[in-house]
Every structure is written in structure tokens, then in C-alpha cells.
C-alpha positions as CSV (number, residue, x, y, z in Angstrom):
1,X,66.4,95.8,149.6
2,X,68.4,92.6,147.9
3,X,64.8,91.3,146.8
4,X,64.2,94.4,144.9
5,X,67.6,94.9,143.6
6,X,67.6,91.3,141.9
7,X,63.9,91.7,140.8
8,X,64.7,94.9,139.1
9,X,68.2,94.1,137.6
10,X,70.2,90.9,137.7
11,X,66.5,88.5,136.7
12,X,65.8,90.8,133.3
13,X,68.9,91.2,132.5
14,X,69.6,87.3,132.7
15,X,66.3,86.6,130.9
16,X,67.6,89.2,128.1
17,X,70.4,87.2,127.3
18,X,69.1,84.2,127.6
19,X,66.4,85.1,124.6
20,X,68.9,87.1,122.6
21,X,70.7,84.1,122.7
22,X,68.4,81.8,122.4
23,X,67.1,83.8,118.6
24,X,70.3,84.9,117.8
25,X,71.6,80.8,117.3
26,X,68.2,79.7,116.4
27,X,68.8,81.0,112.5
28,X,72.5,79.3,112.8
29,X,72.3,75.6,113.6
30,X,76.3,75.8,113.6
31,X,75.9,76.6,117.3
32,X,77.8,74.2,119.1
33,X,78.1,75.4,123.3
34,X,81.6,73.9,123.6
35,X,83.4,75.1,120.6
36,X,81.9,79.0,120.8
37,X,84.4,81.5,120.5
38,X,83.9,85.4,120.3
39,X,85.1,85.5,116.9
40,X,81.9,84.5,115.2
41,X,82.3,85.2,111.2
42,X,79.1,86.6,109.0
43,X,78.5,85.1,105.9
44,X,76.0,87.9,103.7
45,X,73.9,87.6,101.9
46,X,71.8,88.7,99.1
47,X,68.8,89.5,101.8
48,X,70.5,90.2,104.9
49,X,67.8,88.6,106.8
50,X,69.5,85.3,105.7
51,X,72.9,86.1,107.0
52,X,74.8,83.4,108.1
53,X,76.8,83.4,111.7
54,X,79.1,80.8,112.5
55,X,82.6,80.2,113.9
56,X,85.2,79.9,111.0
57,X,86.4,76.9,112.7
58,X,83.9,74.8,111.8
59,X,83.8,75.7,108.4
60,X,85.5,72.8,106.4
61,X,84.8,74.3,102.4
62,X,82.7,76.8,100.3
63,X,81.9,75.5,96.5
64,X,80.0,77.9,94.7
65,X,77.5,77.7,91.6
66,X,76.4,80.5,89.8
67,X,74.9,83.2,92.4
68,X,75.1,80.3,95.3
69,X,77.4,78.8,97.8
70,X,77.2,75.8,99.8
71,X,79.0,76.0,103.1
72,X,80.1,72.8,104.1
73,X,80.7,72.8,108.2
74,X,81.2,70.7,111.5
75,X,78.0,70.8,113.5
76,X,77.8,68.2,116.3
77,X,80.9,66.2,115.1
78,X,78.9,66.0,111.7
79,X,79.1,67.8,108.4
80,X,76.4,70.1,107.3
81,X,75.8,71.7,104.4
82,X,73.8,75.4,104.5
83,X,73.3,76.9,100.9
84,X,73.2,80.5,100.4
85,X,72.0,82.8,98.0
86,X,75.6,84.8,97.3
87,X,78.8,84.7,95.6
88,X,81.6,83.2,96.3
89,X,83.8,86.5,96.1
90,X,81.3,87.7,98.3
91,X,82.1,84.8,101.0
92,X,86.1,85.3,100.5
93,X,85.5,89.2,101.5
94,X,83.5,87.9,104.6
95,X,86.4,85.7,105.4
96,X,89.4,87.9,104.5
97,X,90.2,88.0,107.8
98,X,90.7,84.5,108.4
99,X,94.1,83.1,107.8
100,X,93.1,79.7,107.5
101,X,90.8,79.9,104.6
102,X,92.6,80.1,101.0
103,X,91.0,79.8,97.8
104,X,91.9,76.7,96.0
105,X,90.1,76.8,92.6
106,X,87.1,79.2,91.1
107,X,84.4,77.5,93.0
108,X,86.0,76.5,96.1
109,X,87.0,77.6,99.0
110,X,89.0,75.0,101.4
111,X,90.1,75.4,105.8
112,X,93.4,74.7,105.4
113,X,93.7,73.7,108.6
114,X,91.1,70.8,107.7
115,X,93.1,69.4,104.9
116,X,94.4,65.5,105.0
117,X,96.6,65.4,102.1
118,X,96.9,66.5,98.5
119,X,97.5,64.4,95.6
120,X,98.1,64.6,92.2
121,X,101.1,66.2,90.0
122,X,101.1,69.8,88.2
123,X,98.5,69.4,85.5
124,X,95.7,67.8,87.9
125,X,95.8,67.9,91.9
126,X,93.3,67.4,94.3
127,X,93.1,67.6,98.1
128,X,91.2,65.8,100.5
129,X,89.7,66.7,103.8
130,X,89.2,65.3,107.1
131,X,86.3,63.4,107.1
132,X,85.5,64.1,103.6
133,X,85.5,61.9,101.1
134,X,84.8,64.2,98.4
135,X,88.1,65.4,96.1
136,X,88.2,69.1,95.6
137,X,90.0,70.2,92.6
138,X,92.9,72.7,92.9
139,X,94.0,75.1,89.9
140,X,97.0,74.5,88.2
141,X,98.0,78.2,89.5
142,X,97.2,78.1,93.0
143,X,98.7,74.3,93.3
144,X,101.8,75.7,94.5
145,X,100.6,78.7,96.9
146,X,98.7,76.2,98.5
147,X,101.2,73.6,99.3
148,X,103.5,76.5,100.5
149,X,100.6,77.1,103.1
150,X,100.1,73.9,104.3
151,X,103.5,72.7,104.3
């Protein structure tokens, strides 16, 4: 009666998650086993086939051109890039609920939480992340918002 019990219920229900899993992370190569969290953010898009799922942890910045964003994240210890067909006002709805993301200029979007150190004075600041060596610029106006965050 066990053998039928386990054949009927616990094995498909164990292969079902194992292939909802397994093409659920296969469109998000963000997927990292150890740092998985329930709190998985989605990125939308233009086609929602392209939606993006990943944990807003690993998300270090957005920069934005035009009608695209390029989401720059941890994956493996390394940074990725993923480029998407949407707006950056799009990507700050999606992450409106994330208190570690702030808006630093009109095309970028920074994790505070991933930022090394600012430098600069009023007229021209940037800020520089952990294993970045790329400067992002900050706006004049959101300069001091942002070091009232971080500080």
C-alpha cells in the first residue's frame, strides 16, 4: 500500500518541481542555489515572455538608454550584464518595493547596499561600487538624498 501511495503521489509530485524548477531558472541565469530567497523580484518587460526573475540582492545597477536597460548583477561571484527591452521607470515600479535600490541619476539605478564610496563635491559626484570599476554619475539633486541613505 506504501508502494502505491509513493508511486501515485510523493514521485510526480517531486518530478513536478523539479521541472518547474528546472524551466522556471533556465530563462534567469541569475539563479544561484545558495543565495535563493523567496523574494524573487520581476523585471517586465515590453513582451512578457522576456520577463526577468531574479533576487534583488544580486542586482548591483540599472543604466538605461532609450527604451532599454542593462541590469548589471552578481551571478556566480561574477558580474553579468542582461539587457532588456523596457524603461527605466518601468524597472523602478518593479523595484518600488525594495528599500535598497534608489535612483541616483536619469539613467541609473544603484544597490545601495553595493556602494564603496562616493566622490566628488556638489557640482560633479560619482560613486563607485564593489567590484566595479566603472563611475556612475549622481545628479546634482539627488547628491544629497543619497548620502543621507547610505550614511
Amino acid at each position: 500500500m506504501l508502494y502505491f501511495v509513493m508511486l501515485t503521489g510523493v514521485l510526480p509530485t517531486a518530478i513536478l518541481i523539479t521541472f518547474i524548477k528546472e524551466i522556471h531558472f533556465k530563462r534567469n541565469d541569475s539563479f544561484d542555489e545558495k543565495n535563493f530567497k523567496s523574494d524573487l523580484v520581476e523585471i517586465s518587460t515590453e513582451n512578457t515572455k522576456d520577463n526577468f526573475i531574479i533576487n534583488p540582492n544580486n542586482i548591483c545597477y540599472v543604466s538605461s538608454l532609450d527604451n532599454y536597460v542593462s541590469i548589471h548583477y552578481l551571478s556566480n561571484e561574477k558580474i553579468v550584464k542582461k539587457i532588456l527591452r523596457t524603461t527605466l521607470k518601468s524597472v523602478c515600479d518593479d523595484l518600488k518595493n525594495e528599500k535598497s535600490f534608489y535612483r541616483i541619476h536619469k539613467s541609473y539605478i544603484v544597490n545601495i547596499e553595493k556602494i564603496d564610496f562616493v566622490k566628488g563635491n556638489a557640482l560633479k559626484s560619482v560613486c563607485f561600487l564593489k567590484d566595479i570599476e566603472i563611475p556612475i554619475p549622481i545628479s546634482r539633486d539627488k547628491r544629497p538624498e543619497l548620502l543621507k541613505a547610505i550614511y
